[in-house]
PDB file of N, H, CA, C and O in Angstrom:
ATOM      1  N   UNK A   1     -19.601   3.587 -80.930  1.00  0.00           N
ATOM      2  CA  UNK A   1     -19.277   3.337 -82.328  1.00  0.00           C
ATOM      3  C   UNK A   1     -19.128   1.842 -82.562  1.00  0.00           C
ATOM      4  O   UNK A   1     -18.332   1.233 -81.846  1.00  0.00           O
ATOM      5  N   UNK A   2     -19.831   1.179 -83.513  1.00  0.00           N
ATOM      6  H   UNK A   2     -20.477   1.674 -84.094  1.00  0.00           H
ATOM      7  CA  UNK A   2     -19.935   0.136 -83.810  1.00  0.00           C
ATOM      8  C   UNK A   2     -18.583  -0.388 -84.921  1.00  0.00           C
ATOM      9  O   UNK A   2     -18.704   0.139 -86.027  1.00  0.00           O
ATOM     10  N   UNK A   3     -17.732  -1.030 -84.835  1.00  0.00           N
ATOM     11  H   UNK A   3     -17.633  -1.458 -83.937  1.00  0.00           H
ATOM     12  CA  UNK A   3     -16.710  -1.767 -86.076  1.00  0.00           C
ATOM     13  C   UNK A   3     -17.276  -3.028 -86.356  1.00  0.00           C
ATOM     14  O   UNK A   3     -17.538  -4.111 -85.833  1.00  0.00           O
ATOM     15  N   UNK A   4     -17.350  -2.370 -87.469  1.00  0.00           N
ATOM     16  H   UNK A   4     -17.136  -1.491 -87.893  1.00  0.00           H
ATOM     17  CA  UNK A   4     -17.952  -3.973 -88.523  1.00  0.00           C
ATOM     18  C   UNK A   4     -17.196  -3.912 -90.362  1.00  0.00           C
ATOM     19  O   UNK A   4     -17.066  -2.922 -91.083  1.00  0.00           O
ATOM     20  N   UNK A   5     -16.851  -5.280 -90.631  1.00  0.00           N
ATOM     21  H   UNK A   5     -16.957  -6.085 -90.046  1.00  0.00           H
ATOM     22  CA  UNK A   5     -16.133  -5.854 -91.693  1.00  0.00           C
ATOM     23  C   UNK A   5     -16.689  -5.210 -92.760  1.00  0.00           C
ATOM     24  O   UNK A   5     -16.103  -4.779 -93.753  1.00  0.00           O
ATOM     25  N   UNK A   6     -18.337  -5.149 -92.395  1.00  0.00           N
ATOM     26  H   UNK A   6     -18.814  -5.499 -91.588  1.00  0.00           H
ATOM     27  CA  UNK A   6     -18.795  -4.379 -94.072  1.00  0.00           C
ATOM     28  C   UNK A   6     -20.149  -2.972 -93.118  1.00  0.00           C
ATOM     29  O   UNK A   6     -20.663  -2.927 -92.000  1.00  0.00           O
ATOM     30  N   UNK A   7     -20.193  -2.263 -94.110  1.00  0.00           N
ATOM     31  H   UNK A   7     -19.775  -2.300 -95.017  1.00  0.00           H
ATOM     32  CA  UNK A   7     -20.705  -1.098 -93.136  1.00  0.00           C
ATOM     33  C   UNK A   7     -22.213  -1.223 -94.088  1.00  0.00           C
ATOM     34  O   UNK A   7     -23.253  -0.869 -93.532  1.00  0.00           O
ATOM     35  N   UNK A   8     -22.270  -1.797 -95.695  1.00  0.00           N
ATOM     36  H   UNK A   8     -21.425  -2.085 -96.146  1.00  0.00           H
ATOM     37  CA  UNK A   8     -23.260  -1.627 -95.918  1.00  0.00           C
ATOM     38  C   UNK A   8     -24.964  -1.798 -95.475  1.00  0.00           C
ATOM     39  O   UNK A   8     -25.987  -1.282 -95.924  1.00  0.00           O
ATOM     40  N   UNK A   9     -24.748  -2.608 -94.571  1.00  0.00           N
ATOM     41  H   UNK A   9     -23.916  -3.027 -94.206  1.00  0.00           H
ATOM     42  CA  UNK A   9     -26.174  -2.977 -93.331  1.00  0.00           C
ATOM     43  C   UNK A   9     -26.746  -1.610 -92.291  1.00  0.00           C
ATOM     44  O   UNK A   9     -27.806  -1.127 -91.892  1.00  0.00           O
ATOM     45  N   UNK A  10     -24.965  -1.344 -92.158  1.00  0.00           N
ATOM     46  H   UNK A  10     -24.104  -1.736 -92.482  1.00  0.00           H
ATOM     47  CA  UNK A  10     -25.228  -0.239 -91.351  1.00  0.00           C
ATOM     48  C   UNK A  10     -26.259   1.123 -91.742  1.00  0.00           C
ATOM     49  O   UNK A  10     -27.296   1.616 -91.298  1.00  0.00           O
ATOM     50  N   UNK A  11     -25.317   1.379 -92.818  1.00  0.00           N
ATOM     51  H   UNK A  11     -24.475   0.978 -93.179  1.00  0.00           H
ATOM     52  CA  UNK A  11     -25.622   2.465 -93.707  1.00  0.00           C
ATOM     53  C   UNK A  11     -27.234   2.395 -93.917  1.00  0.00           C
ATOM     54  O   UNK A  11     -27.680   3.501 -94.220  1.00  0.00           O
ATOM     55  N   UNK A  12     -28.157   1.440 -93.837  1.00  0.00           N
ATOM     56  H   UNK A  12     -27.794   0.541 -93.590  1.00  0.00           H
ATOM     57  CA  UNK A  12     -28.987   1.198 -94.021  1.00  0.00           C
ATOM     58  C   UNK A  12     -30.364   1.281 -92.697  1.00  0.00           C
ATOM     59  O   UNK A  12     -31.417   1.784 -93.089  1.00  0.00           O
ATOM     60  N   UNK A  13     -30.338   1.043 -91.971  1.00  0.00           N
ATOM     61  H   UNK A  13     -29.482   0.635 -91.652  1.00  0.00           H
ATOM     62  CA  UNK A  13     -30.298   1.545 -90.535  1.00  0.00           C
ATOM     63  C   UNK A  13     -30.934   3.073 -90.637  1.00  0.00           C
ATOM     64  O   UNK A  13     -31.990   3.367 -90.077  1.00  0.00           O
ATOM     65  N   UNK A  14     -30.194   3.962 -91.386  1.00  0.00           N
ATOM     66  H   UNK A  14     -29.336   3.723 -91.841  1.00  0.00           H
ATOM     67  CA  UNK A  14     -30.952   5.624 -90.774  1.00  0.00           C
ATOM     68  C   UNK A  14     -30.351   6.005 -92.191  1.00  0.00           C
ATOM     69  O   UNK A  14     -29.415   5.614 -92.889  1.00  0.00           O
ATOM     70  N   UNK A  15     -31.803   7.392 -92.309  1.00  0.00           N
ATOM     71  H   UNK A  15     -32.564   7.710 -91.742  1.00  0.00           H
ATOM     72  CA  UNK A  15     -31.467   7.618 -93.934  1.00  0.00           C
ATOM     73  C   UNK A  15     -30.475   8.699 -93.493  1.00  0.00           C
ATOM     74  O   UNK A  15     -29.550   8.840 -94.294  1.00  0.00           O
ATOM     75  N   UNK A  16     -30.447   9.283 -92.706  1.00  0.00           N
ATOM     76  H   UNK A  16     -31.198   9.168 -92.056  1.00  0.00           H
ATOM     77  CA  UNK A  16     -29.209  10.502 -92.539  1.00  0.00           C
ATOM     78  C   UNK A  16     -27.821  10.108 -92.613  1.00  0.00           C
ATOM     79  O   UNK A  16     -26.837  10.847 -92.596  1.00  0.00           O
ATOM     80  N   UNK A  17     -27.892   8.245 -92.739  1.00  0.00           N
ATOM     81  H   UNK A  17     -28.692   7.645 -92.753  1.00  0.00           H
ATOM     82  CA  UNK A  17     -26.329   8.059 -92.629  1.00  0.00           C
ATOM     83  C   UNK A  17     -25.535   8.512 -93.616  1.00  0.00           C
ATOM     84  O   UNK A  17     -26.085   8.738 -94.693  1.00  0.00           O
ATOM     85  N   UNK A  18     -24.238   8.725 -93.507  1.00  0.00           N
ATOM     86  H   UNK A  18     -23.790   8.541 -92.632  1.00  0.00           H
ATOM     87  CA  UNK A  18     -23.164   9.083 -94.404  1.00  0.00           C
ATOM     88  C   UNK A  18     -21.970   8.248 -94.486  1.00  0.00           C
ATOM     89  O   UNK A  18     -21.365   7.853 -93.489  1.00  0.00           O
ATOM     90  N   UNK A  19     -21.613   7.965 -95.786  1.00  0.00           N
ATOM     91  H   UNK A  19     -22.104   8.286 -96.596  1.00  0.00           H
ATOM     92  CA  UNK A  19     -20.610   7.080 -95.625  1.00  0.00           C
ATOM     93  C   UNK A  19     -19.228   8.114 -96.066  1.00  0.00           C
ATOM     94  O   UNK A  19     -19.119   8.623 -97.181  1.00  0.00           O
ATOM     95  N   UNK A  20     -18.210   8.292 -94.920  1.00  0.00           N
ATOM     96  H   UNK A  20     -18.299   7.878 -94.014  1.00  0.00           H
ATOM     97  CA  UNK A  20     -17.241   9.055 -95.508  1.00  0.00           C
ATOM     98  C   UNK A  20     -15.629   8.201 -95.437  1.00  0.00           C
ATOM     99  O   UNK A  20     -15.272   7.165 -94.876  1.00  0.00           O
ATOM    100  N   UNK A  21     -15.155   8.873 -96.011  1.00  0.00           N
ATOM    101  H   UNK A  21     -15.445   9.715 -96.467  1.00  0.00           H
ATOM    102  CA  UNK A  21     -13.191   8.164 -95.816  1.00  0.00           C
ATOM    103  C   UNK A  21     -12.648   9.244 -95.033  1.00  0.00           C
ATOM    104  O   UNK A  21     -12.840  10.451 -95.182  1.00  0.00           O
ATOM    105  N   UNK A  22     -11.964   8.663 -94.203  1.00  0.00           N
ATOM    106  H   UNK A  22     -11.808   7.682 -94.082  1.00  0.00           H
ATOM    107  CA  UNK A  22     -10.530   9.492 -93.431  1.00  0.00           C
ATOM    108  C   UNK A  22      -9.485   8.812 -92.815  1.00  0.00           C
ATOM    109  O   UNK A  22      -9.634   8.236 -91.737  1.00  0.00           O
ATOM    110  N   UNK A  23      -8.746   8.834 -93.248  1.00  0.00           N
ATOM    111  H   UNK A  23      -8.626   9.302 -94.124  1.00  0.00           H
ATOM    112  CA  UNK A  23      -6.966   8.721 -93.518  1.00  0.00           C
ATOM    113  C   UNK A  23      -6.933   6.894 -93.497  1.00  0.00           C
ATOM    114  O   UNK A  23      -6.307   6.078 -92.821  1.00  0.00           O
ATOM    115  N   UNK A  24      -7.813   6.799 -94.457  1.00  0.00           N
ATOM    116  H   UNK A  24      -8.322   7.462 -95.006  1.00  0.00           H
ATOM    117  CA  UNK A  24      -8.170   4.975 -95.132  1.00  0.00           C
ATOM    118  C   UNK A  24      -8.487   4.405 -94.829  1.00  0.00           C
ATOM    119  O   UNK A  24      -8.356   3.197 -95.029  1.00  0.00           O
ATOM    120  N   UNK A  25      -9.430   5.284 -93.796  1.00  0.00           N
ATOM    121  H   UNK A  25      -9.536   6.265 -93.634  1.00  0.00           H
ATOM    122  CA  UNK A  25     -10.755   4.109 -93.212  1.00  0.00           C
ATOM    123  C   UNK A  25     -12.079   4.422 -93.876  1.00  0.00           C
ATOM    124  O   UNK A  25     -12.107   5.308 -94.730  1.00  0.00           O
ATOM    125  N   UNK A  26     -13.028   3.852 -93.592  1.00  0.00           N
ATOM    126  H   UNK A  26     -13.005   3.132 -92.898  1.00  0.00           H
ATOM    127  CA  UNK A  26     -14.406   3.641 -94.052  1.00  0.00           C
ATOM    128  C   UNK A  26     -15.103   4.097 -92.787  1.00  0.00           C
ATOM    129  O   UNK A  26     -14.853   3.523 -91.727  1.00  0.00           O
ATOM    130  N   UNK A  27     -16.105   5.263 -92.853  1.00  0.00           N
ATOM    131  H   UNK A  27     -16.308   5.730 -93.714  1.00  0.00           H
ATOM    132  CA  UNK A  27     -16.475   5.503 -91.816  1.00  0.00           C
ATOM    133  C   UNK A  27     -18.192   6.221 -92.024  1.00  0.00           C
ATOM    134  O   UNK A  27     -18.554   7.075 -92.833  1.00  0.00           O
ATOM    135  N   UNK A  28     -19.205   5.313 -90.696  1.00  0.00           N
ATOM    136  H   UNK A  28     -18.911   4.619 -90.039  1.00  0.00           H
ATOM    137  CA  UNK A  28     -20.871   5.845 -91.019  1.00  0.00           C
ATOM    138  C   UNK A  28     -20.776   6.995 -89.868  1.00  0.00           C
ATOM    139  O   UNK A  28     -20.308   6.961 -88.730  1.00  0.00           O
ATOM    140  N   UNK A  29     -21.435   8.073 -90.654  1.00  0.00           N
ATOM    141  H   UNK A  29     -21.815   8.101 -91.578  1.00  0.00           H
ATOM    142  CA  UNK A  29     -21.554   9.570 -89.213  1.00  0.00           C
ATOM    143  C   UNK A  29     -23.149   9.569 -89.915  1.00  0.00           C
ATOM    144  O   UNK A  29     -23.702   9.213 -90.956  1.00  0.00           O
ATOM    145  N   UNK A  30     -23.451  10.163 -88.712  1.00  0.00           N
ATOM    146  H   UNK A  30     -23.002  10.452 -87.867  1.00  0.00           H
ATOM    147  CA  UNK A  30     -25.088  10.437 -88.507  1.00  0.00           C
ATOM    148  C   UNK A  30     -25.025  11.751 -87.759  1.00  0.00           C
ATOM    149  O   UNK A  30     -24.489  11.588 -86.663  1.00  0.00           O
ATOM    150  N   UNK A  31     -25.416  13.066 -88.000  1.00  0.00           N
ATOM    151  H   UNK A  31     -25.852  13.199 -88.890  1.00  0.00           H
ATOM    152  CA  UNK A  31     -25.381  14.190 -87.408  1.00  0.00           C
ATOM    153  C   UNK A  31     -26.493  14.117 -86.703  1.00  0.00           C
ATOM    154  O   UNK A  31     -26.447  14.515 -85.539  1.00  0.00           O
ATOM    155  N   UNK A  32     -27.996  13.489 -87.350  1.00  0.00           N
ATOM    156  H   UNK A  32     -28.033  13.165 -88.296  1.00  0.00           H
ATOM    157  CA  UNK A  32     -29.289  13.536 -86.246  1.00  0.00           C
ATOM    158  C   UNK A  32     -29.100  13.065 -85.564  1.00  0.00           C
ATOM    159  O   UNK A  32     -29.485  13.579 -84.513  1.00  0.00           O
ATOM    160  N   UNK A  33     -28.390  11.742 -85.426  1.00  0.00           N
ATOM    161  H   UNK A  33     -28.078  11.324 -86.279  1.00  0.00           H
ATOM    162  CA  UNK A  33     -28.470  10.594 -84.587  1.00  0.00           C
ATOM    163  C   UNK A  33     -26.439   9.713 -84.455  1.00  0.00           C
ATOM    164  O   UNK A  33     -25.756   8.756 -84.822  1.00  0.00           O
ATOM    165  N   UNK A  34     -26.419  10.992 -83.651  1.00  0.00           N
ATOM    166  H   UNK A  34     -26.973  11.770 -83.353  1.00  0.00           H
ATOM    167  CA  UNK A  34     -24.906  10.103 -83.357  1.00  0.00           C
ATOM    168  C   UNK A  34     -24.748   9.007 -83.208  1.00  0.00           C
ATOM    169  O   UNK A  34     -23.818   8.525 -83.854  1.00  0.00           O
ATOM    170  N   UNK A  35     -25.648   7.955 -82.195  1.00  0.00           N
ATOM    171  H   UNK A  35     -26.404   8.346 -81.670  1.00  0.00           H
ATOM    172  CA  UNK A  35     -25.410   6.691 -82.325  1.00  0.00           C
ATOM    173  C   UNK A  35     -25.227   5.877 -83.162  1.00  0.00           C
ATOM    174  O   UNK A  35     -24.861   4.744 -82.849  1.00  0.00           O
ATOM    175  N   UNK A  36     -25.415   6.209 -84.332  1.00  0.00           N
ATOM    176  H   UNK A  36     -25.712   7.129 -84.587  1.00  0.00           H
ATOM    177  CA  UNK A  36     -25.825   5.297 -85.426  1.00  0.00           C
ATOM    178  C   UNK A  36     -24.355   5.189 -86.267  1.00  0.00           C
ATOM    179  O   UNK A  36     -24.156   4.728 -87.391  1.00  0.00           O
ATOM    180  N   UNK A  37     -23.347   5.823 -85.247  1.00  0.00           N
ATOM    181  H   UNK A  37     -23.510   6.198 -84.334  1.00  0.00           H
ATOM    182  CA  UNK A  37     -21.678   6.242 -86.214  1.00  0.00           C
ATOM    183  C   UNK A  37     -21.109   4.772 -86.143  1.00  0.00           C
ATOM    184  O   UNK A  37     -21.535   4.059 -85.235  1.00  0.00           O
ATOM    185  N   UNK A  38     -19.972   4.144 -87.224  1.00  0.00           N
ATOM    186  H   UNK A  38     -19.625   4.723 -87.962  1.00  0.00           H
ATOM    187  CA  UNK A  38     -19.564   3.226 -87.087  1.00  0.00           C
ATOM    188  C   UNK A  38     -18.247   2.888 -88.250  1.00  0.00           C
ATOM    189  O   UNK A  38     -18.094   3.649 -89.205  1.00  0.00           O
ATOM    190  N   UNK A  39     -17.650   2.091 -88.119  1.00  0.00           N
ATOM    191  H   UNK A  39     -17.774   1.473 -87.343  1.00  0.00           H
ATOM    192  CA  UNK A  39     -16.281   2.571 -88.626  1.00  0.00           C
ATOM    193  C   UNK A  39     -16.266   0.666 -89.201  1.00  0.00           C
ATOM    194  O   UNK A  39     -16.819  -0.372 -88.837  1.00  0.00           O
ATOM    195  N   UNK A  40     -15.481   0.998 -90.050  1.00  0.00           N
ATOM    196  H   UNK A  40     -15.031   1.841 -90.345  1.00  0.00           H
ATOM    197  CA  UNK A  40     -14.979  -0.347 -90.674  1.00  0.00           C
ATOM    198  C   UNK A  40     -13.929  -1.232 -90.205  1.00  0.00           C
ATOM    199  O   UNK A  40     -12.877  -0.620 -90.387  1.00  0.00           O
ATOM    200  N   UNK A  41     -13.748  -2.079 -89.822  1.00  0.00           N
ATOM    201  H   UNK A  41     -14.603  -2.577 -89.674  1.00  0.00           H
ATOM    202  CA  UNK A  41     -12.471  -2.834 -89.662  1.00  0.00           C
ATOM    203  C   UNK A  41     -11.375  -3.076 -90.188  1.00  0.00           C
ATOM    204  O   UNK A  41     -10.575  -3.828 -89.631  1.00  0.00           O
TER     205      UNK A  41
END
């Protein structure tokens, strides 16, 4: 899992990404492609 300041680059990367919230973080999940998960700072 990658932490980065802004995720929008990420998000960009794989069209399956998802950008979701949980418990007030910012977080990219990819179900095809797990690697591609990454969380905000």
């Amino acid at each position: 899992m990658k932490i980065a300041s802004s995720l929008k680059s990420l998000k960009k990367r794989d069209i399956n990404s998802k950008l979701v919230r949980r418990r007030g973080r910012v977080y990219i999940i990819n179900k095809k492609n797990p690697k591609f998960k990454a969380r905000q700072k």
